[in-house]
Structure formats: structure tokens, C-alpha cells
C-alpha positions in Angstrom: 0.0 0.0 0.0 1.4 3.4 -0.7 0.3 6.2 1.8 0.0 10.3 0.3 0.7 12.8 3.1 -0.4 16.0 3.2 0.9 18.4 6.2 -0.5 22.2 5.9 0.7 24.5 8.6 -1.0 27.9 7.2 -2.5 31.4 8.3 -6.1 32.3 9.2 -8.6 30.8 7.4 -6.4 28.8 4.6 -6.6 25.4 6.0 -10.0 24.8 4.4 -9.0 26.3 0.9 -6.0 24.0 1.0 -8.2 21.2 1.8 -10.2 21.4 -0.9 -7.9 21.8 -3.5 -6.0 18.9 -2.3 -9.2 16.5 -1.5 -9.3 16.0 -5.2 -5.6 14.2 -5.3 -6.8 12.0 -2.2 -7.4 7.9 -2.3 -8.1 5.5 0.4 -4.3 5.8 1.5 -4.2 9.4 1.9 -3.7 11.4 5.5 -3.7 14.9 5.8 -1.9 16.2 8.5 -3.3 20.2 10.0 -1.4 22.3 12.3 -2.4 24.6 15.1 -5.6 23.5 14.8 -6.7 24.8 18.1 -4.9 28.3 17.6 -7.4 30.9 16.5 -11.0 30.5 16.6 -10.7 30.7 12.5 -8.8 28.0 13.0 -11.1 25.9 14.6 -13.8 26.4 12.3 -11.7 25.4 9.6 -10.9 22.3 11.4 -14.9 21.5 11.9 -15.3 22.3 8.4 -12.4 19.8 7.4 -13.4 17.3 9.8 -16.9 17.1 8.7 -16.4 16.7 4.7 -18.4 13.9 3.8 -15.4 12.5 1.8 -13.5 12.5 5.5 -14.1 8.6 7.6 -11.7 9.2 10.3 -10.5 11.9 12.1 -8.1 12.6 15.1 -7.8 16.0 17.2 -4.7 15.7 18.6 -4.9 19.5 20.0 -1.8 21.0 18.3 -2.3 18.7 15.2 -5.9 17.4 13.4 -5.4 14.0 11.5 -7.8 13.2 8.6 -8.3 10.3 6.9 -10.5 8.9 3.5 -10.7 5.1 3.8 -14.1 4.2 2.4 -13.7 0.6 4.2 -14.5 2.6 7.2 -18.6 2.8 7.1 -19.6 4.8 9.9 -17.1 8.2 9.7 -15.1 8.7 13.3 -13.8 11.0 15.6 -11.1 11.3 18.2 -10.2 14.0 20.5 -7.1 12.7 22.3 -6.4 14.4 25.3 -2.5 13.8 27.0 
């Protein structure tokens, strides 16, 4: 299996323009990796805009960083706040 990483560490508001223009390259395989998510409130509503694309299965608030994934074998989508 080949894995396609994305990591975005942007300004205000330009984690959900990246996202879009980069869910089109996406497969089953692909993680996308956001920074800072909890950093601005812009920032957070990016990251509930990201985290509830339909195209998005699985994702994982790990406070600094939001994990997203796009495995269709996963049937009912998922999310994880991990707090350490």
C-alpha cells in the first residue's frame, strides 16, 4: 500500500482552501496532517469544516495537530479528541 501525506501548517482561514484543493488528489491511503488546529477560533472552524467533509471517515484531534483520513472501508465516519 502506498500512503499520500499532506501536512498544511497555514494562516487564518487557509486550512480549508488548501483542503479542498488537495481532497481532489486524495485515495483511500491518503492522511492529511493540519497544524495549530486549536490556535485561532478561524482556526477551529476550519478544522470542523475539514473534519466534517463527507469524503472525511476518520478523524483525530490531537490538539496541536488534526489527523484526517479517507478510507471508504470505514462505514460509519469517526472522531477522536485525544487528550494527553
Amino acid at each position: 500500500m502506498t500512503w499520500r501525506l499532506l501536512t498544511a501548517t497555514t494562516g487564518k482561514n487557509q486550512p480549508s482552501i488548501i483542503f479542498i484543493s488537495c481532497w481532489a488528489k486524495s485515495n483511500a491511503s491518503s492522511v492529511f496532517i493540519f497544524d495549530d488546529i486549536h490556535w485561532s477560533a478561524e482556526m477551529e472552524e476550519a478544522w470542523e469544516e475539514i473534519r466534517k467533509h463527507p469524503a472525511v471517515t476518520l478523524s483525530i484531534d490531537l490538539f496541536f495537530i488534526g489527523l484526517v483520513f479517507f478510507d471508504p472501508s470505514i462505514k460509519v465516519k469517526q472522531e477522536f479528541v485525544i487528550q494527553f
